[in-house]
GUDRENPA-250432 format. One record per residue (C-alpha): residue number from 1; residue in three letters; x, y, z. Coordinates in steps of 0.5 Angstrom, whole numbers, plus 500, padded with zeros to 3 digits. Layout:
NUM ALA X Y Z
...
//
This chain:
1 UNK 500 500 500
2 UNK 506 505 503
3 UNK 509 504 495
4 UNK 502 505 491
5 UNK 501 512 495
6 UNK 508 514 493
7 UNK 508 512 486
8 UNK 500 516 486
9 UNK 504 523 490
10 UNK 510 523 485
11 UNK 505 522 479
12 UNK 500 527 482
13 UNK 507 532 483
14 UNK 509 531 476
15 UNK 503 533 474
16 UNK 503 539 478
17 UNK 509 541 476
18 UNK 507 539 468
19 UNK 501 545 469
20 UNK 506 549 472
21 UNK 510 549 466
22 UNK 504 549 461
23 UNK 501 556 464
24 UNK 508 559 465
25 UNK 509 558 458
26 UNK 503 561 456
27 UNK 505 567 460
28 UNK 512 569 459
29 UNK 514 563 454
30 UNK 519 558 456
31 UNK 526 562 455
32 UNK 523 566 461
33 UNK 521 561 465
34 UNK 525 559 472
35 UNK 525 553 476
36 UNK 523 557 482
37 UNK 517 560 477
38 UNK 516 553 476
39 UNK 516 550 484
40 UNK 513 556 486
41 UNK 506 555 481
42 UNK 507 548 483
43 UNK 506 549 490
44 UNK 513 545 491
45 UNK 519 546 494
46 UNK 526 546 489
47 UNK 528 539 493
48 UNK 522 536 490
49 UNK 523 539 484
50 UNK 530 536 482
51 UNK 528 529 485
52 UNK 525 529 478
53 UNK 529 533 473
54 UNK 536 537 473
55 UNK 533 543 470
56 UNK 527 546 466
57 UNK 531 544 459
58 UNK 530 536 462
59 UNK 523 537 465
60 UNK 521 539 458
61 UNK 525 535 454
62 UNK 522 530 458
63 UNK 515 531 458
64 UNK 516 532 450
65 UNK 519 525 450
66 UNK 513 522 453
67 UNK 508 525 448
68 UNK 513 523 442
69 UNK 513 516 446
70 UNK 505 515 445
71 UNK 504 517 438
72 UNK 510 512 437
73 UNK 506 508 439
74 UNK 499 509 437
75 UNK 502 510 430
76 UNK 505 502 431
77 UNK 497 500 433
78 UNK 495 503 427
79 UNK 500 501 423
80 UNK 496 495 420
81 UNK 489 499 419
82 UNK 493 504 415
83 UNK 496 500 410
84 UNK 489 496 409
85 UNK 485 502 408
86 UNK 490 505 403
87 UNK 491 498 398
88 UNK 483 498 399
89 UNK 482 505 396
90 UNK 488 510 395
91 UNK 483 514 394
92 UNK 479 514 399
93 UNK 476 521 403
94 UNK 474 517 409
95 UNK 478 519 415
96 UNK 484 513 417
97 UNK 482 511 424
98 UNK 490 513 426
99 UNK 488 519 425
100 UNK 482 520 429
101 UNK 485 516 434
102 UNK 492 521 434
103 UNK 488 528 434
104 UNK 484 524 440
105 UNK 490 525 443
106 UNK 492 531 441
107 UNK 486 533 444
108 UNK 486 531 451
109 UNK 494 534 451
110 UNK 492 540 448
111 UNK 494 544 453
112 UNK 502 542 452
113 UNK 501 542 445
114 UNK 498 548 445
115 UNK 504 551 450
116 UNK 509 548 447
117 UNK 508 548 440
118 UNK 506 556 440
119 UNK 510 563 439
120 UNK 512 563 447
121 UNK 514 554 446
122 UNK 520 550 444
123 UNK 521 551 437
124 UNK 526 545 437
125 UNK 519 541 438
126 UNK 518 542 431
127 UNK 524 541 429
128 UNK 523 533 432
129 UNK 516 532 430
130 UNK 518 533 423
131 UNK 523 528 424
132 UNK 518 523 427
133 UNK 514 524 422
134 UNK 519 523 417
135 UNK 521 515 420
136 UNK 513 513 421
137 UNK 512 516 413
138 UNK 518 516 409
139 UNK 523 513 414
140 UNK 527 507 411
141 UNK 524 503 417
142 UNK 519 496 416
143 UNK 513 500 418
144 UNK 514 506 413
145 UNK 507 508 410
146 UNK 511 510 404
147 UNK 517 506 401
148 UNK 522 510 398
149 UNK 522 507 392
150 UNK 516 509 390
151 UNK 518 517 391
152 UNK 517 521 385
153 UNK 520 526 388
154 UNK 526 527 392
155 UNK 524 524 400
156 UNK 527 530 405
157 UNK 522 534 400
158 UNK 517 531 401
159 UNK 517 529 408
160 UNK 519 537 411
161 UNK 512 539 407
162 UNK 508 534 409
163 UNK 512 535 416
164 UNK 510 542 415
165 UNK 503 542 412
166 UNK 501 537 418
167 UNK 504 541 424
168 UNK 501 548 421
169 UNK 494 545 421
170 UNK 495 542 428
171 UNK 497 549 432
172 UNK 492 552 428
173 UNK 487 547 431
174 UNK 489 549 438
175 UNK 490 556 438
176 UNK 482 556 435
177 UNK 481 551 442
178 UNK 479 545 438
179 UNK 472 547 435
180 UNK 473 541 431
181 UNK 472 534 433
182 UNK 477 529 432
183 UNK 474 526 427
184 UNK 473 532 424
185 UNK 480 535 424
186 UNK 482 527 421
187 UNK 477 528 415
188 UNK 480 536 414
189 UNK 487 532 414
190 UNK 485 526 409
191 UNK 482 530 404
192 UNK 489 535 403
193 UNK 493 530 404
194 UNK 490 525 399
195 UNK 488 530 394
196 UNK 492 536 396
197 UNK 490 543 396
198 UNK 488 544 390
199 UNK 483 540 391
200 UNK 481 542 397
201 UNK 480 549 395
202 UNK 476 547 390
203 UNK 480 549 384
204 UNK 481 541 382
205 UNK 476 536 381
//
């Protein structure tokens, strides 16, 4: 009993610590932040803090790991599904399940997605999306949704406008405060990704 209560108390103090983080950055973005700042919103002291992380660089590099770890994972599970859906129909408007399951998550993260992935953020956050992005799309790995060999064009462009394209819709819809359902968001995403822009403007049929 004595180490389930432990575990609950460091869990409840690192979330503690992650909204702290979070409405600071909102505030006076991530540059300006301080640990004090930090254990003096969480309503800790600077011993607690440190008992989890060497300083606020590991507190967000930790933080953004865990969620870079959950959309692995997600991506994995859904890996199947995918490939399914895109040799049934390539073209196919229906939102696939991975995407409404990946903007579910993003949904009920919003809160750091929205802090970190906006002007007062960690900018290198994007940077490591557009990597992962790059691994789980194009990556020369066994799970790639696209093997390089088919390219018809040069990889890395592909991924950093796609990369680009995918993160510019998601801060979008964190910074309108989600107005949009998850399986909404997953059908705006499908129909510019599978038939790009032009036909989501409504300028090609």
């Amino acid at each position: 009993m004595r180490n389930i209560n432990l575990d609950l108390r460091v869990i409840r103090t690192k979330e503690s610590i992650r909204h702290a983080l979070v409405e600071l950055i909102n505030e006076k973005g991530f540059k300006a932040i301080t640990v004090k700042d930090i254990t003096t919103r969480a309503n800790i002291n600077r011993g607690t803090f440190y008992a989890h992380y060497q300083d606020k660089f590991d507190l967000m590099t930790k933080c953004e790991e865990e969620i870079m770890f959950d959309m692995s994972k997600l991506t994995k599970q859904s890996y199947p599904s995918v490939i399914a859906a895109l040799e049934t129909d390539p073209q196919t408007l229906i939102p696939f399940s991975f995407t409404v399951t990946l903007f579910e998550y993003l949904e009920i993260n919003s809160g750091f997605m929205k802090a970190v992935l906006g002007p007062k953020g960690d900018l290198t956050f994007q940077t490591r999306l557009k990597d992962f992005m790059w691994e789980t799309l194009y990556g020369n790995n066994p799970n790639a949704f696209v093997k390089e060999e088919n390219l018809l064009v040069p990889g890395q462009y592909l991924a950093s406008y796609m990369g680009a394209a995918i993160i510019g819709i998601i801060q979008r819809w964190l910074e309108d405060g989600t107005k949009e359902s998850p399986q909404e968001m997953a059908r705006i995403l499908t129909t510019i990704t599978v038939h790009g822009p032009y036909f989501a403007a409504g300028l090609k049929k």
